[in-house]
Wavefront OBJ file of the C-alpha trace (Angstrom):
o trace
v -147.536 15.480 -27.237
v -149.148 12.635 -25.912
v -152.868 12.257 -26.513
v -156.098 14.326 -24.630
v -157.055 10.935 -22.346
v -153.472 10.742 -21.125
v -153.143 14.374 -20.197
v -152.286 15.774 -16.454
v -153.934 18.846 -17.299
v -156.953 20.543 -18.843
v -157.577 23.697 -20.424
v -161.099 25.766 -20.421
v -162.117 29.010 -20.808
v -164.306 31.520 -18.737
v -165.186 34.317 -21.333
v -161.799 35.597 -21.862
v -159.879 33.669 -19.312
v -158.217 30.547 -20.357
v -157.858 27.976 -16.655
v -155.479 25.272 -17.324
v -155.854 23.237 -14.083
v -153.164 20.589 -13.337
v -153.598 17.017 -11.805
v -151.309 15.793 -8.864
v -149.369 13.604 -11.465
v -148.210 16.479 -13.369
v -144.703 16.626 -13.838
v -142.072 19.065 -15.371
v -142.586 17.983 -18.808
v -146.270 18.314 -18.473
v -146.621 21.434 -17.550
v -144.081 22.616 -20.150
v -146.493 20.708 -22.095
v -149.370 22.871 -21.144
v -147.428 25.923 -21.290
v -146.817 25.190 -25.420
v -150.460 24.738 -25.952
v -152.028 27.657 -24.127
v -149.371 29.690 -26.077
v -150.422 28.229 -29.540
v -154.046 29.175 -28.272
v -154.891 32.206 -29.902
v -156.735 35.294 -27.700
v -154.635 33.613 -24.531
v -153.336 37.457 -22.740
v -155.876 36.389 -19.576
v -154.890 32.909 -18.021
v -155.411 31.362 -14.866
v -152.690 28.010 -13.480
v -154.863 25.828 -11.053
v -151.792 24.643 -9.111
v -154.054 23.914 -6.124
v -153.692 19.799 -6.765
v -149.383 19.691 -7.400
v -147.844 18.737 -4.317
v -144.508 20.953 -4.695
v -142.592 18.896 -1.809
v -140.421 17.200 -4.636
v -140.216 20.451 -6.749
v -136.514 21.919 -6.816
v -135.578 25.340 -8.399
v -133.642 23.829 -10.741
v -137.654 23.043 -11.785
v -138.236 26.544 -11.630
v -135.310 27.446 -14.210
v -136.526 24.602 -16.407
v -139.858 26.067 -16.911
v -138.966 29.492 -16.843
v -136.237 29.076 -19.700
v -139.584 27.248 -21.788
v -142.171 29.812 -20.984
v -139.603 32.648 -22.011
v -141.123 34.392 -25.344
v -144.247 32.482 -25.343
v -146.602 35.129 -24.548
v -147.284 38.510 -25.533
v -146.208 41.586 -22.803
v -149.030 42.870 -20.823
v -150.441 39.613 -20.742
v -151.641 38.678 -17.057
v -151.273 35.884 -15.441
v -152.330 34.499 -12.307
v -151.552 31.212 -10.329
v -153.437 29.585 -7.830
v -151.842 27.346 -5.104
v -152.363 25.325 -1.734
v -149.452 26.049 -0.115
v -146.896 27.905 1.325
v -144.105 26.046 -0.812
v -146.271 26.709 -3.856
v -146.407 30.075 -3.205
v -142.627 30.511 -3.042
v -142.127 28.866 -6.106
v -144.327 30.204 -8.103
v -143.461 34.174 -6.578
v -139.298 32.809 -7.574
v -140.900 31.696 -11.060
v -142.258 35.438 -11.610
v -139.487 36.680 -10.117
v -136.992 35.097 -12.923
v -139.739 36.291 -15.665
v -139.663 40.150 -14.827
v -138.577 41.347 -17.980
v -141.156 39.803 -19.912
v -143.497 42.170 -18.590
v -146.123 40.098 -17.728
v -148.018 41.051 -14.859
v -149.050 38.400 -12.628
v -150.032 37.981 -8.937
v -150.323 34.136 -6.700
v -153.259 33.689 -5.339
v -154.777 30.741 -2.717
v -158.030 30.879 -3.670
v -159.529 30.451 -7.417
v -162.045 32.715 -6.831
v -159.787 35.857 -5.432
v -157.467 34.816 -8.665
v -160.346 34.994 -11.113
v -162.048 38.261 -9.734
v -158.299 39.918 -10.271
v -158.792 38.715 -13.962
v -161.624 39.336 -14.463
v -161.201 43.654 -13.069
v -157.922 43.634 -15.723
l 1 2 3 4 5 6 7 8 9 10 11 12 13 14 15 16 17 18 19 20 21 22 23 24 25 26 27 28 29 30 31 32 33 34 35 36 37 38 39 40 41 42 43 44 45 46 47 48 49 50 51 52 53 54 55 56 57 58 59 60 61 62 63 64 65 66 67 68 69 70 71 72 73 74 75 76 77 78 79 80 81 82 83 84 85 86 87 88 89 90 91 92 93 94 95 96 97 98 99 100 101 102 103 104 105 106 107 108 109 110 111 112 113 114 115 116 117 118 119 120 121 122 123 124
C-alpha cells in the first residue's frame, strides 16, 4: 500500500463513525485500497464514504463489479453504511453498488449531503 502522504483518501472517526473521504484523484485501486484498511480497522460496523469530490463521468460498471467483488466478506452483517455523493451519476452507481451487495446484509442508504448521511448514523 503506498505510503500516508501519497494517499487519495483519509480516514477519521466521529465517536463511532469511521468517514473515509476520497480526493478527486482516487481511482479504482484506491478505493479498494481504502476499503482493505477500514476493514482491518477494528470497531468499523458505522462508516461513512465522502464520495462528494470523485467525478464518476469516467466510472463504468465494470468499476462497480470490481469493487463489489473486493468489498465482498469484508465487513460484518448489520453493519451500516452510508455514502455521500454530488451527483446524479454518483448516486446511480453507488444505489447499483448496494444493489449487487444485498446479501451481505448490510444496510446502507446514499445520501447528498454529509450531514443528512451522518444524522442517519448517528440514530442507528
Amino acid at each position: 500500500m503506498a505510503s500516508d502522504m501519497f494517499k487519495s483518501y483519509s480516514i477519521t472517526r466521529q465517536d463511532d463513525i469511521l468517514i473515509i473521504t476520497y480526493d478527486e484523484k482516487t481511482s479504482v485501486q484506491d478505493a479498494k485500497a481504502s476499503i482493505s484498511e477500514v476493514a482491518s480497522i477494528p470497531e468499523n460496523n458505522k462508516r461513512l464514504y465522502d464520495c462528494t469530490k470523485l467525478d464518476f463521468a469516467s466510472s463504468t460498471m465494470e468499476d462497480v463489479k470490481e469493487l463489489v467483488q473486493h468489498s465482498l466478506g469484508k465487513f460484518s452483517p448489520g453493519s451500516i453504511k452510508a455514502v455521500v455523493v454530488a451527483d446524479d451519476l454518483g448516486y446511480g452507481l453507488n444505489r447499483a453498488f448496494e444493489g449487487m451487495r444485498f446479501e451481505e446484509k448490510i444496510e446502507s442508504m446514499v445520501f447528498r449531503s454529509k450531514a443528512d448521511a451522518l444524522e442517519w448514523l448517528k440514530k442507528k
